[in-house]
C-alpha positions in Angstrom: 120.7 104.1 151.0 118.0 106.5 151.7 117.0 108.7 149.0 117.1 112.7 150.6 116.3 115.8 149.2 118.9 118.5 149.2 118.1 122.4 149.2 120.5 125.3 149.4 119.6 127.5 151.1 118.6 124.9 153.4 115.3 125.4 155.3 114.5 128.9 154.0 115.0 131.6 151.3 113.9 135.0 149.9 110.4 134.5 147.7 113.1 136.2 144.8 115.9 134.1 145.3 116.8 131.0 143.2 116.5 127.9 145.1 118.8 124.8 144.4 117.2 121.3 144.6 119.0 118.1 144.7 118.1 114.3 145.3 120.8 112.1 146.4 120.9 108.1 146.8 118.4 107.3 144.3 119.3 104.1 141.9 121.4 104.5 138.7 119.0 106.1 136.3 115.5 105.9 138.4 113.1 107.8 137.4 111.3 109.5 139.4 108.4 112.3 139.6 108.9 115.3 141.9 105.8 116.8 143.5 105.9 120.6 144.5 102.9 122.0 146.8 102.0 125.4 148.5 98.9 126.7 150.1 97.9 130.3 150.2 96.8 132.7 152.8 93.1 131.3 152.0 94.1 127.7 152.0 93.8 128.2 148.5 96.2 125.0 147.0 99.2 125.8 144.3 100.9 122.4 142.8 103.3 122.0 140.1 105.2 118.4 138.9 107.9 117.2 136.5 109.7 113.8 135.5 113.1 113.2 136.0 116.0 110.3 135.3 118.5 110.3 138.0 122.1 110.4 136.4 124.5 107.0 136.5 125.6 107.9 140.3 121.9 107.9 141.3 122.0 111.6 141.4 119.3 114.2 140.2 120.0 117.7 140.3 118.0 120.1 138.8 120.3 122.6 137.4 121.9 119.9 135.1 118.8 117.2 134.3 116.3 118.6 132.3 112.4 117.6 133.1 111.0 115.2 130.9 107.4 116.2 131.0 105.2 117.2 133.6 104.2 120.6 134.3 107.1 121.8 132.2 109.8 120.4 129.9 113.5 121.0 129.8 116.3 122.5 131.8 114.2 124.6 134.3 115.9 124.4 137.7 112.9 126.9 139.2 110.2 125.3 137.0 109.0 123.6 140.5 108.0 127.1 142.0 106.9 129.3 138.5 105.0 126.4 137.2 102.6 125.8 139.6 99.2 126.0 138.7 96.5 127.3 141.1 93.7 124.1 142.1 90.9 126.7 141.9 90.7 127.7 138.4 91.7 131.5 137.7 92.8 132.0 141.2 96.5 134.0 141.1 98.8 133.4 143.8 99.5 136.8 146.1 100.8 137.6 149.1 99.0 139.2 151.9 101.2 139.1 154.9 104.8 139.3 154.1 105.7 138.8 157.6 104.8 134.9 157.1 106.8 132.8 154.9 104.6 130.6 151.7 106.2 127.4 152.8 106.4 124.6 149.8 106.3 121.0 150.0 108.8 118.7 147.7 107.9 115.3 147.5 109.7 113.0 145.2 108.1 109.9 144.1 108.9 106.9 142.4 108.4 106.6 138.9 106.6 108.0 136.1 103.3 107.1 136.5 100.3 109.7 136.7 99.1 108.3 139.8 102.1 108.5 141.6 104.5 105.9 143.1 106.0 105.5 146.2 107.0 108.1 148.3 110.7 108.5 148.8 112.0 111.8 150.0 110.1 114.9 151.5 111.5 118.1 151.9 109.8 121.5 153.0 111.2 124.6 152.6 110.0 128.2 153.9 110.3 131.6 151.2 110.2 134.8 152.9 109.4 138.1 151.7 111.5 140.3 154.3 115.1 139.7 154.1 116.6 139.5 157.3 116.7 143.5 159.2 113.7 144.5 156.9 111.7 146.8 159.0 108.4 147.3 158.3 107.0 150.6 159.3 103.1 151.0 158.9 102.6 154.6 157.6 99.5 156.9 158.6 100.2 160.2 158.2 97.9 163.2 156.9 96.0 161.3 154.4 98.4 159.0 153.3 97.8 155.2 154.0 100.5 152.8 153.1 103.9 150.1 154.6 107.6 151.6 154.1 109.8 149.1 154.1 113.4 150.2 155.4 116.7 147.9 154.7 118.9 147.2 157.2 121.3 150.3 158.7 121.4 153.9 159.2 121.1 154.9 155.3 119.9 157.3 154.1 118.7 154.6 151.4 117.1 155.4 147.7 113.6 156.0 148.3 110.5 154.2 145.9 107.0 154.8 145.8 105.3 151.4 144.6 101.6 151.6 143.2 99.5 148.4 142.2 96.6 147.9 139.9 92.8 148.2 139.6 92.3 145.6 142.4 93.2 148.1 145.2 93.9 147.7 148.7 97.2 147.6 150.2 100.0 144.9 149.0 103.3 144.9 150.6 104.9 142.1 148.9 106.8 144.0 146.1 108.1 146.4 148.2 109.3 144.2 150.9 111.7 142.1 148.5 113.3 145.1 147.0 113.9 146.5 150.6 116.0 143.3 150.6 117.6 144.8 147.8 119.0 148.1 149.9 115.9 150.6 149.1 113.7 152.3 150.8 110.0 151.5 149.4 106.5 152.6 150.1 103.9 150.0 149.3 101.2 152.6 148.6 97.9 152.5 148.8 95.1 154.7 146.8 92.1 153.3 147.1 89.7 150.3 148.7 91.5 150.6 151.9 90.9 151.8 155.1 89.5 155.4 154.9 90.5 155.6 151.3 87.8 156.0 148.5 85.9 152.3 147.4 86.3 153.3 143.6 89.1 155.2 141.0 86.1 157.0 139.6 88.1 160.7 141.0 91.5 160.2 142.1 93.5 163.4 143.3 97.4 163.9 142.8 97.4 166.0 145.8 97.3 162.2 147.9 100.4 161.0 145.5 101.9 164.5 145.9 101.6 163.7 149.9 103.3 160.6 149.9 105.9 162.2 148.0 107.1 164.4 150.8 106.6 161.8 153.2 109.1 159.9 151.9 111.5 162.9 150.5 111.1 164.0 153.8 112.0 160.9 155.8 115.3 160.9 157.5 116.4 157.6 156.0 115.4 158.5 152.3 118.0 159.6 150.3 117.1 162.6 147.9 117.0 164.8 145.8 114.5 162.9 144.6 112.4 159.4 144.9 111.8 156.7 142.3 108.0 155.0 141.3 107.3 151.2 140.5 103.5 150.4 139.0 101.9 148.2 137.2 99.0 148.3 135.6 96.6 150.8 136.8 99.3 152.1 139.3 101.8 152.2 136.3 99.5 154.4 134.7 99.3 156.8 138.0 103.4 156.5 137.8 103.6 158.7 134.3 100.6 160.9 135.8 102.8 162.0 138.8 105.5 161.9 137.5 104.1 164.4 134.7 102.7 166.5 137.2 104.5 166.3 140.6 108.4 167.3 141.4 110.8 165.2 143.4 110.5 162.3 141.0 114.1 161.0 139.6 112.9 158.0 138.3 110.3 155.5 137.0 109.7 151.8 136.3 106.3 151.5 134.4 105.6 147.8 133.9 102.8 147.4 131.1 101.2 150.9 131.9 99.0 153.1 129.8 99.9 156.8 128.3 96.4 157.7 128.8 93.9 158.0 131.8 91.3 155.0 132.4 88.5 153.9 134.7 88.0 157.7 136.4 88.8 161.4 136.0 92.1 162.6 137.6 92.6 165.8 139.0 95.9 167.6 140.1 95.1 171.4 141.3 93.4 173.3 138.4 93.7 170.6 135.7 91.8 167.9 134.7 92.6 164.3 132.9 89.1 162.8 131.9 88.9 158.7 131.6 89.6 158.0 128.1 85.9 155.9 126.9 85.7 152.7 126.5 83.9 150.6 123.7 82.8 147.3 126.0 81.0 146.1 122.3 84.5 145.5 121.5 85.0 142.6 124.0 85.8 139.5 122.7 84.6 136.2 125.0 87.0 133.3 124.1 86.2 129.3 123.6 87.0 129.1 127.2 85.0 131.6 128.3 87.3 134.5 129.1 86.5 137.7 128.2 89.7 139.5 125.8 89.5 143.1 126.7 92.4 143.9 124.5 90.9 146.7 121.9 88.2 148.5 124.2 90.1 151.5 124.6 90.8 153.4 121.3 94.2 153.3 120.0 95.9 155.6 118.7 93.5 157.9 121.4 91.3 159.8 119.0 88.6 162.7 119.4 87.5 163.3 122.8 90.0 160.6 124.3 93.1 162.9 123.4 92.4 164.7 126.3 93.1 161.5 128.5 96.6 161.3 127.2 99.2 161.9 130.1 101.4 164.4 129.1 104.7 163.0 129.8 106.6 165.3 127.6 106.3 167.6 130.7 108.1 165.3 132.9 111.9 165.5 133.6 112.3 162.2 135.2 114.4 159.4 133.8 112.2 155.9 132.8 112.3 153.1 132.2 109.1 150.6 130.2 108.9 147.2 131.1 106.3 145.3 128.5 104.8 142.1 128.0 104.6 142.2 124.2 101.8 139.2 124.9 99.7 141.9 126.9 95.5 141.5 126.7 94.9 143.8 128.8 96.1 147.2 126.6 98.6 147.9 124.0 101.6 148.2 126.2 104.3 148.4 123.7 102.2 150.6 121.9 102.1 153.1 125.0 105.7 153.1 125.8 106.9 153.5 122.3 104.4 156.5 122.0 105.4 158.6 125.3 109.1 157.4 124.2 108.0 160.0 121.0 106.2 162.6 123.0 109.4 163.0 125.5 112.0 162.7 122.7 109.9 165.5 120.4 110.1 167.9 123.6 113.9 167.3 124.1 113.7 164.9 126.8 115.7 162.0 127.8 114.9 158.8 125.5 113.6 156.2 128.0 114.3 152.6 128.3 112.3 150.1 126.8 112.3 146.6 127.6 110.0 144.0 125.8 109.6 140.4 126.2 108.0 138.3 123.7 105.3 135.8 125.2 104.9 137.9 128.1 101.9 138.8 129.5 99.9 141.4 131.5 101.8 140.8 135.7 105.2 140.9 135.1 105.7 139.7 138.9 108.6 139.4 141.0 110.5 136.1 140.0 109.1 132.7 140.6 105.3 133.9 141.0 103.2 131.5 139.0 101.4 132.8 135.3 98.2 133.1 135.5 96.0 132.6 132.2 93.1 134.9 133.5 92.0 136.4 136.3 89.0 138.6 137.6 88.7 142.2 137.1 87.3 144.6 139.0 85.9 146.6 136.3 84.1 142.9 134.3 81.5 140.4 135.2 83.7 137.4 134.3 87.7 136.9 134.0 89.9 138.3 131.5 92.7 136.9 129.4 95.6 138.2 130.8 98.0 137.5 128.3 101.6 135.3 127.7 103.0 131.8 128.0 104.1 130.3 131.3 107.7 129.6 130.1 108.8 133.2 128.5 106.6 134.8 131.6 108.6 133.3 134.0 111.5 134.3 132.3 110.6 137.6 131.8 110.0 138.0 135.3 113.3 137.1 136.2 115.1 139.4 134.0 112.4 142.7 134.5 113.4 141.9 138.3 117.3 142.6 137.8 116.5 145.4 135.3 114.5 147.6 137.9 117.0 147.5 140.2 119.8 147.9 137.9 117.7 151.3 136.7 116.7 152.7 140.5 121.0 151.8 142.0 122.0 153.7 138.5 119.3 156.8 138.7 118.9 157.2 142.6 122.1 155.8 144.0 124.6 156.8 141.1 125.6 153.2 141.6 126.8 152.1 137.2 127.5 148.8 138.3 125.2 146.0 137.4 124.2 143.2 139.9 126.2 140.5 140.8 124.8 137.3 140.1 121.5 135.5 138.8 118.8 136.4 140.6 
């Protein structure tokens, strides 16, 4: 007998679904080492591996045998795809083009040594990022520069404005998986793109306010009003708009300040000045990372309370997403804070969700943790935060929760999602 690999789905799946891997016709009990292996838009290589002991029928499958070292440890039957570790130190894995699959290679070898045995089975599998009748509609209108992703049908569909960090440019690949999920999403850009500005150092809510009414006013957006996804930086610019702009229903903030950084914002007549920044704070670690954790002051004090975001003005509903193992700012400390300004003004109490060990991305599932990475803002990388295990886990779990939030709050949909995702 021929040892095979099995996969379901077969050949290809969504980047956020679980994959189920399976090795048939091995001998009783063999051990062998499984190899996983995917290469980047810039060749860049990703590789993860694990130890296994085929079961008495000369059977491995990964959702019942636990790895028994490698990359990981345990019952991970995903650990193939979160665990894998970037060959180019610091280098995170992202998506460019979500209209090309990452494709992995499965290799399972026998054995346990670290050089690797023979080669017995070989499987490759592609993972999309547009489900199948995901339409991707490039948006340049006014000012506005961004991708809406519409699911498949008529709709109208919820509609979600999705903001990234302080890297800028334009990335799709967020969006494009929860069109999959039956909303309509704007990956939006706001700056170091196209015509937009090369730095936050001013940022106007009259652009947000734009791509607002685009999408309010988009025949296949269902209103009253629209939902906002950020992270980071673009977490931060969530609360800001929806603070200051109408139409907004609801919010995911995933590990996002309460008060303005890196550049003064301006909305009309008003003003919210960069809180400062003490860079003699910055910690450079025995690996040479730089911890950025306590350069901004917190609690905000002096000057810097007039960077706060007042959120106690907002109506919309929200929901915090938080590493608790954050190095990039106090997350927990910000969402527990605006949960006080809103509650103190008679607003609804938002949702907080933390995760112990988790750091600063809270990705879509199965995306690799990344120990550091560079910033735009610092001369070398920063520590981002979190352990690969919880991360990944966390991940998982902040994916169902978002879209458990946006069906409740835009679709009126109580029902929770079927399934593991």
């Amino acid at each position: 007998m021929v040892p095979v690999v099995s996969l379901e789905p077969d050949s290809h799946s969504c980047w956020d679904e679980p994959l189920s891997i399976t090795v048939r016709s091995l001998a009783p009990e063999q051990p062998v080492t499984l190899h996983s292996a995917l290469r980047d838009e810039k060749g860049k290589l990703f590789r993860a591996h694990a130890r296994y002991r085929a079961d008495a029928h000369g059977e491995l499958d990964l959702a019942r045998a636990p790895a028994l070292g490698g990359s990981f440890t345990g019952l991970e039957p995903m650990g193939l795809i979160w665990a894998m570790e970037p060959e180019r130190p610091f280098w995170r894995l992202v998506k460019r083009d979500v209209q090309t699959p990452f494709v992995v290679e499965l290799e399972v070898l026998d054995g346990h040594e670290l050089d690797g045995g023979r080669l017995l089975a070989r499987a490759v599998h592609e993972r999309h990022f547009m489900a199948p009748g995901v339409r991707r509609v490039p948006v340049r209108e006014g000012r506005v520069r961004a991708t809406l992703f519409l699911p498949p049908g008529t709709g109208p569909f919820p509609g979600i404005i999705d903001l990234f960090g302080i890297g800028g440019g334009l990335l799709e690949y967020r969006a494009s998986l929860l069109a999959g999920k039956g909303f309509a999403v704007m990956a939006l850009a706001y700056f170091k793109y196209d015509d937009l500005p090369k730095v936050t150092k001013i940022l106007r809510l009259e652009y947000f306010e734009e791509a607002v009414n685009y999408l309010l006013g988009h025949p296949q957006v269902k209103g009253p009003g629209i939902g906002l996804l950020g992270i980071s930086k673009g977490a931060e610019l969530c609360l800001s708009m929806a603070s200051f702009l109408n139409g907004i229903t609801a919010a995911v903030i995933i590990n996002g300040s309460m008060v303005n950084v890196a550049g003064t914002l301006y909305y009309k007549e008003e003003s919210l000045p960069a809180s400062s920044m003490n860079l003699e704070r910055i910690r450079v670690t025995k690996d040479g990372f730089k911890d950025i954790i306590d350069i901004l002051n917190v609690p905000p004090e002096g000057p810097d309370q007039k960077s706060i975001i007042p959120v106690e003005r907002s109506d919309t509903t929200f929901l915090f997403l938080v590493g608790q193992d954050d190095c990039n700012w106090k997350s927990e400390f910000y969402a527990r804070e605006a949960s006080k300004r809103l509650q103190a003004h008679g607003k609804k109490t938002p949702q907080i969700i933390c995760y112990p060990e988790a750091g600063h991305y809270i990705e879509p599932p199965y995306f690799p943790w990344s120990k550091a990475a560079p910033n735009s803002l610092f001369d070398m990388p920063i520590i981002l935060g979190g352990e690969p295990r919880a991360h990944a886990m966390a991940q998982v779990d902040a994916w169902q929760q978002l879209q458990i939030f946006f069906h409740k709050h835009l679709s009126g949909d109580k029902r929770t999602i079927p399934g593991k995702l």
